[in-house]
C-alpha positions in Angstrom: -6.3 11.5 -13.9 -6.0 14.2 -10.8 -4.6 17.7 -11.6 -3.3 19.6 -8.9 -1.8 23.1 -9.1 1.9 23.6 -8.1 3.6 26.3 -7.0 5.1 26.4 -10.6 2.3 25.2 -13.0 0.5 22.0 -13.2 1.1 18.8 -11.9 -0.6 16.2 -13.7 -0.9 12.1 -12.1 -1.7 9.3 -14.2 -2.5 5.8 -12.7 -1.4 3.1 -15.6 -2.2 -0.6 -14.5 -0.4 -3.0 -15.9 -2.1 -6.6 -16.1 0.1 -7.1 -12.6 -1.3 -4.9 -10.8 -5.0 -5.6 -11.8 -3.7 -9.6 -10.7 -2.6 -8.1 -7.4 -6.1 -5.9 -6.8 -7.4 -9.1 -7.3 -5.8 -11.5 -4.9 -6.0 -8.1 -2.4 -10.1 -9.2 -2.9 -9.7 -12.8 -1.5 -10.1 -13.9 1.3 -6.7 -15.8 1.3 -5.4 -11.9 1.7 -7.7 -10.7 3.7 -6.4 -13.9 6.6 -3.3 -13.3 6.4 -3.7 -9.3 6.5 -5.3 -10.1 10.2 -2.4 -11.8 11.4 0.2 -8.7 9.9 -0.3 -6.3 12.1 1.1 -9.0 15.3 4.2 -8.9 12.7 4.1 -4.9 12.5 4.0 -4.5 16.4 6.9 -6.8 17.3 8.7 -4.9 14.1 8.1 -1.2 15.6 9.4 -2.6 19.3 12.1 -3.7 18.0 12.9 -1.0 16.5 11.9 1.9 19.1 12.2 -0.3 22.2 15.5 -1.8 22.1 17.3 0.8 19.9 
């Protein structure tokens, strides 16, 4: 739990993971993931010229 101070008090985070997310931290671990997270960012370049490039 992180506790930061705001301007107005406290602000207090929690991180609750749900038996979904601890399946997802999981796969993130494989090395099924970790191909095809190699290959993304080919994806994420043609995404950002198409949208800064041709308007």
């Amino acid at each position: 739990m992180a506790i930061r101070k705001a301007r107005q008090g406290k602000t207090y985070s929690v991180t609750i993971i749900s038996g979904v997310h601890a399946e997802q931290m999981a796969f993130q671990e494989s090395e099924a993931f970790k191909e095809k997270a190699k290959e993304r960012y080919k994806i994420e370049a043609k995404n950002s010229e198409l949208k800064h490039r041709h308007g």
